[in-house]
C-alpha positions as CSV (number, residue, x, y, z in Angstrom):
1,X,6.6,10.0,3.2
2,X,7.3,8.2,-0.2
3,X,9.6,5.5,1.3
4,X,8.2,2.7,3.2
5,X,7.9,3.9,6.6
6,X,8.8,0.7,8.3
7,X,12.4,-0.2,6.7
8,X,14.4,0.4,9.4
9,X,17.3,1.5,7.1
10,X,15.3,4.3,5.7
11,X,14.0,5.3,9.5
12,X,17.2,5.2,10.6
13,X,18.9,7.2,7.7
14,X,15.8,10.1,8.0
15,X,16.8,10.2,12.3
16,X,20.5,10.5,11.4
17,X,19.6,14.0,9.7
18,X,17.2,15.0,12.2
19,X,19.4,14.2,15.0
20,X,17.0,14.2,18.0
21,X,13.3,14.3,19.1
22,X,13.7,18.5,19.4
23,X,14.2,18.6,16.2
24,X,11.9,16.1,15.0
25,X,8.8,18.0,16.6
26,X,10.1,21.2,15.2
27,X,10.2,19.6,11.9
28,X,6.4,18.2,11.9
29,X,5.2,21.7,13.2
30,X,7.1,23.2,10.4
31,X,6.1,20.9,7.9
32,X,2.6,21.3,8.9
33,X,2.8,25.0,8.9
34,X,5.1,25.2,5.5
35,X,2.3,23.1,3.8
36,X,-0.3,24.6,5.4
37,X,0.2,28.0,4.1
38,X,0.8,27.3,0.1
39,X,-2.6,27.1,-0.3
40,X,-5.9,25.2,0.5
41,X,-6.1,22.0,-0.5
42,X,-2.4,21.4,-0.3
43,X,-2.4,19.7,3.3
44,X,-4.7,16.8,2.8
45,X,-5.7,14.3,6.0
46,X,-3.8,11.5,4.1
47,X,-0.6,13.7,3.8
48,X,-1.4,14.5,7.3
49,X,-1.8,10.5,8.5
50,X,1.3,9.5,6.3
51,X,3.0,12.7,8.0
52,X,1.9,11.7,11.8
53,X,3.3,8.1,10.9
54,X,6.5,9.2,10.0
55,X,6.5,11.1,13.1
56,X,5.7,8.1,15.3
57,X,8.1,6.5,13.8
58,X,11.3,8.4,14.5
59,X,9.8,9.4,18.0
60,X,9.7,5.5,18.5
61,X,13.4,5.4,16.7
62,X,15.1,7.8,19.1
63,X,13.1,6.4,22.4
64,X,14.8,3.3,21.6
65,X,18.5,2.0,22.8
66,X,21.0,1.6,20.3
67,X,21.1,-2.4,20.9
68,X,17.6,-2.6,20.8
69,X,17.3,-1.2,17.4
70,X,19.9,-4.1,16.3
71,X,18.5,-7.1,18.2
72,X,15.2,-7.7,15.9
73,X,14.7,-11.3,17.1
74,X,13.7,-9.6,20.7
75,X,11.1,-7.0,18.6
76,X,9.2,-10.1,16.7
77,X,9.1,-11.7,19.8
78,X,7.4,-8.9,21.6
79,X,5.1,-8.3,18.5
80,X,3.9,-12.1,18.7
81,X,3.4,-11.6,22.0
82,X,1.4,-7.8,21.7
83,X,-0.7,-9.8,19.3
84,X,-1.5,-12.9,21.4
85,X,-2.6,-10.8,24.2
86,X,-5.9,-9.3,21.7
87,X,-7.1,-12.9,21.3
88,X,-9.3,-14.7,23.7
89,X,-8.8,-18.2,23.6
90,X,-6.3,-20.9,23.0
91,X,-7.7,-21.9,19.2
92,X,-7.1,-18.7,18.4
93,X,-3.9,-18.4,19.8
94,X,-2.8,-21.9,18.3
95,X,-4.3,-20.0,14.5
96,X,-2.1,-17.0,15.2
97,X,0.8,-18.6,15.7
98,X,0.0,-21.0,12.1
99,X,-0.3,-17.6,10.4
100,X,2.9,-15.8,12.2
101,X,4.7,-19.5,10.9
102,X,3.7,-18.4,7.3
103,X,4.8,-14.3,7.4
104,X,8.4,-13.3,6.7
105,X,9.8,-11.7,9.8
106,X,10.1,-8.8,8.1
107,X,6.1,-8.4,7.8
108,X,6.4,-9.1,11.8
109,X,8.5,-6.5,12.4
110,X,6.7,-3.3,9.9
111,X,3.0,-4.1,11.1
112,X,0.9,-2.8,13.8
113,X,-0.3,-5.7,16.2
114,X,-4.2,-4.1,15.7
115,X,-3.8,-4.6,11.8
116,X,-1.8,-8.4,12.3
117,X,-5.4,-9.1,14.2
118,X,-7.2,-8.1,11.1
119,X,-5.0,-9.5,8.6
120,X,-5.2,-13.4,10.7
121,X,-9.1,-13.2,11.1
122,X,-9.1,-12.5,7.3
123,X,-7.2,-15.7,6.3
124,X,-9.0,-17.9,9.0
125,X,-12.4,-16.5,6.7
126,X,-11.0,-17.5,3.8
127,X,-9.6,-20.5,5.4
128,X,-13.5,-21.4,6.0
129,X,-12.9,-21.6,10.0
130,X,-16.2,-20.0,11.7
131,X,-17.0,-18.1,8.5
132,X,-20.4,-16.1,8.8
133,X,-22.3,-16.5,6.2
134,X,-22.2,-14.2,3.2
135,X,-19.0,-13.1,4.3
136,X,-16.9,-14.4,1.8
137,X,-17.1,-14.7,-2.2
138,X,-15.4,-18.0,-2.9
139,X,-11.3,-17.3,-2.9
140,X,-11.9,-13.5,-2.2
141,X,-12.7,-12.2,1.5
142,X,-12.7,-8.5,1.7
143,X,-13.4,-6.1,4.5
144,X,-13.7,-2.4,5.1
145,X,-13.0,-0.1,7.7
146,X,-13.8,3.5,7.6
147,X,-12.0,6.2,9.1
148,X,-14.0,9.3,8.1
149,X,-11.8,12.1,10.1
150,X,-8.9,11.5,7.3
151,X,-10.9,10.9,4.6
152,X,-10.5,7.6,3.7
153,X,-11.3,4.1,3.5
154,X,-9.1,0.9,4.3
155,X,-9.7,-1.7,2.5
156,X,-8.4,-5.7,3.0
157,X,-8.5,-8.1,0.4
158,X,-7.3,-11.8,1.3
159,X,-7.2,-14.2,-1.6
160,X,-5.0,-16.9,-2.9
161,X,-1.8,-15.6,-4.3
162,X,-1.8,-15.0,-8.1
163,X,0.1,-13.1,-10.0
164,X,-0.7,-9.5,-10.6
165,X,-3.3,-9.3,-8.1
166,X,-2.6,-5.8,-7.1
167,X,-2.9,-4.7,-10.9
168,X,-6.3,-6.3,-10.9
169,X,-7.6,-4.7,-7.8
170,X,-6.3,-1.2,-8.9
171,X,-8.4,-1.6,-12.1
172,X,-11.2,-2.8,-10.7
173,X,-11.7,-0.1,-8.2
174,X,-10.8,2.0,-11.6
175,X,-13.8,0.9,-13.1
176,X,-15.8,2.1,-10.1
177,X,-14.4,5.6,-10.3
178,X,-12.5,4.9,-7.0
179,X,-9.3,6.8,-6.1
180,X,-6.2,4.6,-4.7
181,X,-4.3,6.9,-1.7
182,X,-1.8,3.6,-0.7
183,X,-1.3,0.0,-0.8
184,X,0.7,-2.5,1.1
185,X,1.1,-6.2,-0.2
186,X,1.7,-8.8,1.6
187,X,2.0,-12.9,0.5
188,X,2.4,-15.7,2.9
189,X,4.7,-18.8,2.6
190,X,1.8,-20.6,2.0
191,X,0.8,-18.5,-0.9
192,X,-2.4,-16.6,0.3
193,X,-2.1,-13.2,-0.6
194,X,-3.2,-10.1,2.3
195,X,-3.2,-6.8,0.7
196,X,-4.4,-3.3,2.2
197,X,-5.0,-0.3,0.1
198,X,-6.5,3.0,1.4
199,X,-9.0,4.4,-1.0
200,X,-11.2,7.2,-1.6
201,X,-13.9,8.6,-3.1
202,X,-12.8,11.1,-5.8
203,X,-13.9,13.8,-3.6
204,X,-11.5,12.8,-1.2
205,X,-14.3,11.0,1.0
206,X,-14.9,7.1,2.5
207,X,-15.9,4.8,0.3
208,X,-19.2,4.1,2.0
209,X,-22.0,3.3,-0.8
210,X,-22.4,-0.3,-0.1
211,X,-24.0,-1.5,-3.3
212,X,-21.0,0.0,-5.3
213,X,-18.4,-1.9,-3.0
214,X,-20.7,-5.6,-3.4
215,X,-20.0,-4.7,-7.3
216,X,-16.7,-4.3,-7.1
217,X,-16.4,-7.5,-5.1
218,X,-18.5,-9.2,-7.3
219,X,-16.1,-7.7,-10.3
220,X,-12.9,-8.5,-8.7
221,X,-14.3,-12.0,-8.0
222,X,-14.9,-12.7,-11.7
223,X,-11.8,-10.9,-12.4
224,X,-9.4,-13.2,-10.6
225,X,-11.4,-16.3,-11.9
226,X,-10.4,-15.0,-14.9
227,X,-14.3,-14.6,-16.0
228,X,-13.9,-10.9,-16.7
229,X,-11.3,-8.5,-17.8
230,X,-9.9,-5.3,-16.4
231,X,-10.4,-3.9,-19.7
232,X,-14.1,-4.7,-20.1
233,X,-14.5,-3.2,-17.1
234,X,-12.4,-0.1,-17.8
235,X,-14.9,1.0,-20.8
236,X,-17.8,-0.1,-19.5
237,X,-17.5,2.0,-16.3
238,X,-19.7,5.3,-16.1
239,X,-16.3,8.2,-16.8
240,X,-17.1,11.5,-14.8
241,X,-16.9,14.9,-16.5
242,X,-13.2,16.1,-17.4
243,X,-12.4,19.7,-16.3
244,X,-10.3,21.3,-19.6
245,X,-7.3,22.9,-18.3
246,X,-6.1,25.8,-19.8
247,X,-2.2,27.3,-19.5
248,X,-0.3,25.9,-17.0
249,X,2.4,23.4,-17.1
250,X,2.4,20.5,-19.0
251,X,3.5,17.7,-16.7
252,X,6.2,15.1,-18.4
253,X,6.4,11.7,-16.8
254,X,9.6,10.6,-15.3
255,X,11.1,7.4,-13.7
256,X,13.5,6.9,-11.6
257,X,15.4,3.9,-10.4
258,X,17.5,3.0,-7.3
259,X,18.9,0.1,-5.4
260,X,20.5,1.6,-2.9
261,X,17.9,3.2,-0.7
262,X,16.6,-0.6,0.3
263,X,18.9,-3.7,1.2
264,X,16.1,-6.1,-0.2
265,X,14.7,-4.3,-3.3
266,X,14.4,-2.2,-5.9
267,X,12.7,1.1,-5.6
268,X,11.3,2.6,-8.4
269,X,9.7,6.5,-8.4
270,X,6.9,7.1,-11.4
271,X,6.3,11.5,-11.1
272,X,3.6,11.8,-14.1
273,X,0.1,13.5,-14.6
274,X,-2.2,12.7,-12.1
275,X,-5.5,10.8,-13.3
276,X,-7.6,8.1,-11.7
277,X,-6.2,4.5,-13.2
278,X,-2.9,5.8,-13.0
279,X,-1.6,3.0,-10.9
280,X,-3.4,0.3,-12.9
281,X,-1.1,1.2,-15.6
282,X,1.9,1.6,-13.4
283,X,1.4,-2.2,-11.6
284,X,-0.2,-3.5,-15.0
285,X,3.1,-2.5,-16.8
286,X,5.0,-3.9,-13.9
287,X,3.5,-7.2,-13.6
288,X,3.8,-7.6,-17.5
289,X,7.9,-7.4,-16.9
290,X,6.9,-10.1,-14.0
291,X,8.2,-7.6,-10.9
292,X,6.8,-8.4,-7.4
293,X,5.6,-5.5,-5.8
294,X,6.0,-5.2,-1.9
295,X,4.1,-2.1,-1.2
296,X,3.1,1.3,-2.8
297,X,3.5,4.6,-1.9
298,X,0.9,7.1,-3.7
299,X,1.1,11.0,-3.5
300,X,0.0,13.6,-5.2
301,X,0.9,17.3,-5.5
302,X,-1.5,19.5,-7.1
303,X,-1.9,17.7,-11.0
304,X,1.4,15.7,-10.4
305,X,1.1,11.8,-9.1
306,X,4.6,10.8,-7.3
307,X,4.2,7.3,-7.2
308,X,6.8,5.2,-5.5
309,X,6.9,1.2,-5.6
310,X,9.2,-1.2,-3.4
311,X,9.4,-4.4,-6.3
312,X,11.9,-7.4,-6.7
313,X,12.2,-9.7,-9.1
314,X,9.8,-12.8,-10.0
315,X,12.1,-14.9,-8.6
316,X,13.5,-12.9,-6.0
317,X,16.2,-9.7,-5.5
318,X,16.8,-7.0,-6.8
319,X,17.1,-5.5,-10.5
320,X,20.6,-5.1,-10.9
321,X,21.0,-5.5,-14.7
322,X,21.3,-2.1,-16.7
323,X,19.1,-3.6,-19.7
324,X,16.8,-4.7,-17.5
325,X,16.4,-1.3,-15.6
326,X,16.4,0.4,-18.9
327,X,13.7,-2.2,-20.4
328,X,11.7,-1.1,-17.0
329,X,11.8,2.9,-18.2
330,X,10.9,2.6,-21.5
331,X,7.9,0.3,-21.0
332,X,6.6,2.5,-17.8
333,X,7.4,5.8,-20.1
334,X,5.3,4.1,-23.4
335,X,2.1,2.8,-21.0
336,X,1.5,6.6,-19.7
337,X,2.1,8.5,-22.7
């Protein structure tokens, strides 16, 4: 659940151990059950959505042929297609197939054709083309979409690419005591940045008070024009009430590094205490050693977070220098001492 779902190297590496669909249903019932039964709380509707979407993911691995699987030209093609058939008329179609010029075909291949909808009427807002009114805030269209039988709320943000932009969103919704369950970032050739986050409240609820979610628009606004800082926002936001734990385990952070898992980039695993912020300091850290970050994975297990980032270079590629991986630890270990 803490890999990105849609590399099909990582798909087809987790099928090659479970063999068939047999076993892949006997292991999401035993999954479910093995969870289930440590104790409440420990089965969560987003481990359960992240675990039904691994699920549909092999089931659609094995149903496919083996040339199939290798021939991805056929599968964008299909997905272009799956997408054109949602819209209505031939301006939209002709805007579709402007955005699917400006997507890597990799983006093509890992997203749902509902959510490709979503993503191209985003950019046509921020575009300007038939834009209601209100509905935008400058350089910054975002939109919401609830989805209260897992708990949580999925959040688009479409603004011009700049760098650190996921860092800045992750601090603003900090600073509105909003919890961060996954992110997935996406940037077009043409530099406009799409990314989608699923967030909660930190009672594991939709985000659904409207006035705080025009604030943090209005924040993140200011914050990408530069107007305003993460930081200011960070101690001026209202902090709820700290439990104090007593015994237990102290939980020491950890990171781990590999580039073999993806072809394209480097993976790097942060296991630390879980707080909320906790991945403002992760991407604010990253984006200070100028790392792109292609999506997020966020998890948590009882106090521990077990974050999991998919990043490349600035320029590109992977982190293949030993200095520069250690230089990545040390700076990640310092920010969440």
């Amino acid at each position: 659940m803490l890999r990105d779902m849609h590399d099909e190297k990582t798909i087809a590496e987790f099928c090659d151990k479970v063999k068939n669909i047999e076993n892949l249903k006997m292991l999401y019932l035993l999954t479910y059950s093995d969870l289930n039964g440590v104790g409440p709380g420990v089965w969560t509707n987003w481990k359960s959505a992240l675990m039904w979407e691994l699920y549909l993911r092999g089931y659609e691995y094995f149903s496919r042929g083996e040339e199939e699987r290798m021939y991805d030209k056929s599968a964008i093609d299909k997905k272009k297609r799956d997408v054109l058939s949602l819209l209505d008329n031939d301006s939209e179609r002709e805007a579709a197939e402007r955005y699917f010029s400006a997507m890597p075909e990799r983006y093509i291949l890992s997203i749902s054709p509902d959510r490709m909808l979503k993503h191209i009427k985003l950019s046509g807002e921020l575009n300007g083309k038939n834009l209601p009114s209100n509905a935008s805030i400058g350089g910054l269209v975002v939109r919401y979409f609830h989805y209260k039988d897992v708990g949580y709320t999925e959040m688009m943000v479409c603004t011009t690419g700049k760098a650190g932009v996921l860092s800045k969103i992750a601090g603003t919704l900090t600073s509105k005591n909003i919890n961060i369950l996954g992110a997935q970032i996406y940037t077009r050739l043409d530099g406009i940045a799409i990314d989608t986050l699923q967030i909660s409240t930190v009672d594991g609820e939709p985000v659904q008070d409207e006035g705080m979610l025009q604030r943090f628009e209005q924040d993140l606004f200011h914050v990408l024009e530069d107007r305003k800082t993460v930081e200011s926002l960070l101690s001026a936001r209202q902090r709820l009430p700290v439990m104090q734990e007593k015994g237990g385990f102290k939980i020491s952070t950890k990171i781990e590094i590999d580039n073999n898992i993806s072809d394209t980039h480097t993976i790097i695993e942060v296991i630390t205490r879980d707080r909320l912020g906790v991945l403002y300091d992760i991407t604010r850290t990253l984006f200070n050693l100028e790392l792109n970050i292609y999506i997020a994975k966020i998890s948590t297990e009882g106090k521990t977070a077990i974050d999991v980032f998919y990043v490349t270079e600035i320029k590109g590629g992977k982190i293949l220098e030993e200095g520069s991986i250690e230089r990545i630890k040390d700076s990640l270990l310092k920010a969440l001492e």
